[in-house]
C-alpha positions as CSV (number, residue, x, y, z in Angstrom):
1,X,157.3,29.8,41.6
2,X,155.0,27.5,42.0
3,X,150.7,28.5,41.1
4,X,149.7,26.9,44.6
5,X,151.6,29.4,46.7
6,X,150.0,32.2,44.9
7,X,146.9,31.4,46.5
8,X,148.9,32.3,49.8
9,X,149.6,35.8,49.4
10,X,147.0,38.4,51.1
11,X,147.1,41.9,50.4
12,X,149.9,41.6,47.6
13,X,152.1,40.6,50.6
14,X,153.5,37.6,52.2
15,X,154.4,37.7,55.4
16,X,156.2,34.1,56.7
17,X,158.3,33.1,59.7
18,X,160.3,29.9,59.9
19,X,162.3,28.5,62.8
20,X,166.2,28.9,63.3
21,X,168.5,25.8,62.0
22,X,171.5,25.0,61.0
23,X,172.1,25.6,56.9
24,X,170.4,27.7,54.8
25,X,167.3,28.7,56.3
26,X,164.2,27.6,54.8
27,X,163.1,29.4,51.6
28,X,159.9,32.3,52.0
29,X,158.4,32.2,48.6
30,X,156.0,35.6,47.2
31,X,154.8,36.2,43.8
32,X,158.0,36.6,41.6
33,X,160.4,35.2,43.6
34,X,161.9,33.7,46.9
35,X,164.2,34.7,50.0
36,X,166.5,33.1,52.8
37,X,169.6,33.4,54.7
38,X,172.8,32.0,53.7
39,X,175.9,31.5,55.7
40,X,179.3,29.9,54.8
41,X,179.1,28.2,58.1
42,X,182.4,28.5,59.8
43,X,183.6,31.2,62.3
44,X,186.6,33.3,60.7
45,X,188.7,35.9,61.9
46,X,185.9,36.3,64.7
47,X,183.1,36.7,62.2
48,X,180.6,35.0,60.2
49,X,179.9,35.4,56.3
50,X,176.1,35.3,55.8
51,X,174.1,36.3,53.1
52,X,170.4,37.4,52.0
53,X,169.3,35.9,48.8
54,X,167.0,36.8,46.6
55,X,165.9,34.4,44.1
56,X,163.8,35.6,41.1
57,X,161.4,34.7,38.3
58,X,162.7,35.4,34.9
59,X,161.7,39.0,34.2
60,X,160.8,39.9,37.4
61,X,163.4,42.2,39.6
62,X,163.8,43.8,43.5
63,X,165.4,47.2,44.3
64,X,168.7,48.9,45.5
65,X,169.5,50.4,49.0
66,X,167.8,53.1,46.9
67,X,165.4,52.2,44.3
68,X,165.5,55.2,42.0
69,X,162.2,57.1,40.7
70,X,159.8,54.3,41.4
71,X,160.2,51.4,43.4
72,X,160.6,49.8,47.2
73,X,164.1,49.7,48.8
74,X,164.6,47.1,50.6
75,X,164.3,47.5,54.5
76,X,166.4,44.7,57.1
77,X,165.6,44.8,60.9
78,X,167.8,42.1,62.9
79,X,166.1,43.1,66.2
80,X,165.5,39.8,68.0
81,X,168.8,38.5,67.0
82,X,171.2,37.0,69.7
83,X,174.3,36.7,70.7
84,X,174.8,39.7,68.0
85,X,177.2,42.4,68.5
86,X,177.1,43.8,65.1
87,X,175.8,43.1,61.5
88,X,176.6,44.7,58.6
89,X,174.7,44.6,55.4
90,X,176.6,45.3,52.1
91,X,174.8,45.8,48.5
92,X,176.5,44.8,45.5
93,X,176.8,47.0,42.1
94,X,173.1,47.1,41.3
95,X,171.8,48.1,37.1
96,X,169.0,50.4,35.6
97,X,166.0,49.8,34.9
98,X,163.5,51.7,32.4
99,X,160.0,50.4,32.0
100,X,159.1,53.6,29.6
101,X,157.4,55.1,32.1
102,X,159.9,55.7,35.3
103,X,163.9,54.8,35.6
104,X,164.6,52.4,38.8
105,X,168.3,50.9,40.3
106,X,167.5,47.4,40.3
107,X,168.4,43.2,40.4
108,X,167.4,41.1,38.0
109,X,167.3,37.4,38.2
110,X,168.5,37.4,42.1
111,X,171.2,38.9,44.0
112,X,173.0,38.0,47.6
113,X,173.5,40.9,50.3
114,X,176.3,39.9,51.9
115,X,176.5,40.1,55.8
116,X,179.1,40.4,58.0
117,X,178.2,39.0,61.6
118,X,180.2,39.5,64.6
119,X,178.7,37.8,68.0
120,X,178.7,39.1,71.1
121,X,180.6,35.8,72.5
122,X,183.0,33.6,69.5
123,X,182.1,30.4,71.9
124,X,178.2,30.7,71.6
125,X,175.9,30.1,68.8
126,X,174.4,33.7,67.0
127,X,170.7,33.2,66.1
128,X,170.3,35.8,63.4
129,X,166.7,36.6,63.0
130,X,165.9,39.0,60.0
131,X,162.6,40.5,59.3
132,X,162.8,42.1,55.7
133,X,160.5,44.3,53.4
134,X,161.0,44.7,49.8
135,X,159.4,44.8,46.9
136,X,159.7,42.3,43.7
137,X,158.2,43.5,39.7
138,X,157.5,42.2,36.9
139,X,154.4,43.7,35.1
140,X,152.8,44.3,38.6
141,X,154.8,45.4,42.0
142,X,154.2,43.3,44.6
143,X,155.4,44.0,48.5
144,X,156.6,41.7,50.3
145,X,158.0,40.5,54.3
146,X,159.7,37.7,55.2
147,X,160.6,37.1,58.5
148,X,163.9,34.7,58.5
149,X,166.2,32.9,61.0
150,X,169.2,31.0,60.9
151,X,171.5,29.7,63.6
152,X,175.4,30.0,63.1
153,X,177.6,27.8,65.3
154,X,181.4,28.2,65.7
155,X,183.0,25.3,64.2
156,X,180.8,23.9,61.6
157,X,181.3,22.7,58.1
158,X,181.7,25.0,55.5
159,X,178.9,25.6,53.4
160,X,180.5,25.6,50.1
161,X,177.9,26.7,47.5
162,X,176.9,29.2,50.2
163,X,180.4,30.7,50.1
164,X,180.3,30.6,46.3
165,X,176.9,33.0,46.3
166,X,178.3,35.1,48.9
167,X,181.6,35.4,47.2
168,X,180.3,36.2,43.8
169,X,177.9,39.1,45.4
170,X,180.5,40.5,47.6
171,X,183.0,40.6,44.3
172,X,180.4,43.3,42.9
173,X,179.7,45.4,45.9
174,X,181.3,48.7,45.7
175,X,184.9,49.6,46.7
176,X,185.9,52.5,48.5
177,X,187.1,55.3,45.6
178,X,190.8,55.9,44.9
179,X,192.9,58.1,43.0
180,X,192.7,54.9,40.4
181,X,189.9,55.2,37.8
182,X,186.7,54.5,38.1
183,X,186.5,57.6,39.8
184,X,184.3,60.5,40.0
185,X,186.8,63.5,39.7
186,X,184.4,66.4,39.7
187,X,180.9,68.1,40.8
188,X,179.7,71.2,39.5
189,X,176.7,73.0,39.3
190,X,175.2,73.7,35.3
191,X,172.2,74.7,33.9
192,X,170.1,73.1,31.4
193,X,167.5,75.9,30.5
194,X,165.9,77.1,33.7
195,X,166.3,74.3,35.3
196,X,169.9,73.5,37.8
197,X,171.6,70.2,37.6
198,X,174.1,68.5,39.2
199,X,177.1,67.4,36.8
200,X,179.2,64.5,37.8
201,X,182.5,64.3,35.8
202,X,183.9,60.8,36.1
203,X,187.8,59.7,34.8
204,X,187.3,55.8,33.1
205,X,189.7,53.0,32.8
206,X,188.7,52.2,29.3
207,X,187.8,54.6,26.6
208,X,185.8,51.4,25.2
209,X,184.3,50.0,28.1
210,X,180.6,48.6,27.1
211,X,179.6,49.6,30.7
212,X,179.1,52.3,32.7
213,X,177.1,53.4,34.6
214,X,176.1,55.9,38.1
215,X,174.1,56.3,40.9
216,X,173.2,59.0,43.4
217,X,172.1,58.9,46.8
218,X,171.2,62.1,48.7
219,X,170.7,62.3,52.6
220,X,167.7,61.0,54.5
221,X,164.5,62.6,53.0
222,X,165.8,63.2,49.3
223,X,164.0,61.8,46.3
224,X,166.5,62.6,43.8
225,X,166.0,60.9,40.3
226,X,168.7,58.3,38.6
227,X,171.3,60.7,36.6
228,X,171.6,60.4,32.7
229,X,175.0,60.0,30.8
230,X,175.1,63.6,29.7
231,X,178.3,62.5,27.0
232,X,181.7,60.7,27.0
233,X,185.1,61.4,25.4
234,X,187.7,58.8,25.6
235,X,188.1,57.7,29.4
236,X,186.2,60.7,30.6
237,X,182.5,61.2,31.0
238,X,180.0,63.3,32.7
239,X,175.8,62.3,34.3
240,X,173.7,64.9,35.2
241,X,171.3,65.0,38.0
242,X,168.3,67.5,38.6
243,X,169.0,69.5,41.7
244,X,165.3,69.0,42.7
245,X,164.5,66.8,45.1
246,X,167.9,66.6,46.7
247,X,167.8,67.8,50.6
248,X,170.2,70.7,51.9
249,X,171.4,69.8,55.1
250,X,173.2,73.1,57.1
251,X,176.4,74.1,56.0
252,X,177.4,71.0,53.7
253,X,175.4,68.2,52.1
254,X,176.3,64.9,51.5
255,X,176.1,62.6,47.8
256,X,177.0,59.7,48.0
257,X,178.2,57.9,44.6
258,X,178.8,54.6,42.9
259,X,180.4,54.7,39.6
260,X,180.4,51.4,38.0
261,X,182.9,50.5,34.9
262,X,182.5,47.2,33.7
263,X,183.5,44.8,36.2
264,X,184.8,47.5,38.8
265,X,182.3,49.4,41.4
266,X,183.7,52.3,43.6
267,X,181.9,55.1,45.6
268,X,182.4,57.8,47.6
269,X,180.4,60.6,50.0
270,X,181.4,64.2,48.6
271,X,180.4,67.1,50.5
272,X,178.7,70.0,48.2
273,X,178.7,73.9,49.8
274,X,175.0,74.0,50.8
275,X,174.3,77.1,50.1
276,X,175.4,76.4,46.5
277,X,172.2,73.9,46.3
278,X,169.4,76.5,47.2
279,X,168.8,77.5,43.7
């Protein structure tokens, strides 16, 4: 981005509002990289398809609905919206990242989260008005907010590059899991020395397939780590996951998954025996 706008940010943080209009909204530039809203335009099925992109300067990268061991998930309030009856946000297949030091779940380069509006009335224009916080690294991590808005209106031109970047996001964000490979076939309990780990065994498509790849997300209030390929055979392989850090809820506890293979992302919420987890 450009040097001038460095000069801008206060704190490590930039925090910018622009006014609702028709198209993209306005680009909110901070050190690394830029963000707006996105929308195909036109009302279908009784829904809009926005978007939150995330443009980024080579090398630098922003964070997963769970950012791993280090890092800044990214938070989305659409309070102040109107003419909004719901809004949800997807995130697409996400990669690791290891600077040496820690392992994060990451975007390089830039990524869309897709958005699925539904107004309140189809007739009326939604204003969707998104404040965001996030973080963006490179060498240094720097916060950031944006606060964004963007009118949609039923019956306008479609916005085809828009579709394009929404449509190639919402490709890579995570299917629900079937009986189909990828799929995460098993969860046990092993331990490595004195210490208990998780063990996620996983059936593959491919025994050849250059990339794979899985992700763990505990409930509210865990800070579990990013699991390590443990080994693979053929279309099977297995991650493990340190038990500490992950919190026991009463009676069961939910994980919830993405396997990715390749092309293909999947997850699932398993339930593991509580009691099983206080070790």
């Amino acid at each position: 981005m450009k040097d001038r706008l460095f000069a801008t940010i206060a704190a490590a943080c930039l925090i910018a509002s622009v006014e609702a209009e028709a198209g993209p909204s306005p680009w909110v530039e901070v050190k690394g990289g830029a963000v707006r809203l996105i929308s195909t335009g036109e009302l279908e099925d009784g829904r809009y398809r926005a978007g939150l992109e995330f443009l980024l300067d080579a090398g630098w990268h922003t964070y997963w609905r769970y950012p791993g061991e280090a890092g800044i998930a990214p938070q989305i309030t659409l309070a102040g919206s109107q003419n909004l009856a719901s809004a949800d946000v997807s995130f697409p297949a996400p990669t690791r990242y290891d600077d040496g030091f820690s392992t994060s779940i990451v975007y390089m380069e830039g990524v869309v989260f897709p958005i699925t509006v539904i107004p309140e009335a189809p007739g009326d224009p939604v204003t969707l008005t998104a404040r965001v916080e996030f973080g963006v690294c490179k060498d240094v991590c720097v916060p950031g907010e944006a606060e964004l808005s963007l009118t949609l209106s039923p019956g306008e031109t479609k916005d085809r590059l828009a579709a394009r970047l929404i449509d190639r996001d919402q490709d890579r964000v995570p299917k629900v899991q079937t009986a189909d490979p990828p799929r995460v076939s098993g969860i046990e309990i092993l331990n490595q020395g004195d210490k208990p780990v998780l063990a996620f065994t996983a059936d593959l498509k491919e025994p050849a397939s250059e990339n794979i790849d899985l992700f763990v997300e505990g409930p509210e209030g865990s800070y579990v780590g990013v699991p390590k390929l443990a080994h693979r055979t053929g279309k099977s392989a297995m991650w493990t996951l340190p038990l500490h850090g992950l919190k026991a809820l009463p009676g069961q506890t939910p994980v919830r998954v993405v396997i990715i293979e390749d092309s293909t992302a999947v997850e699932a919420t398993h339930f593991l025996e509580s009691a099983t987890l206080r070790q």
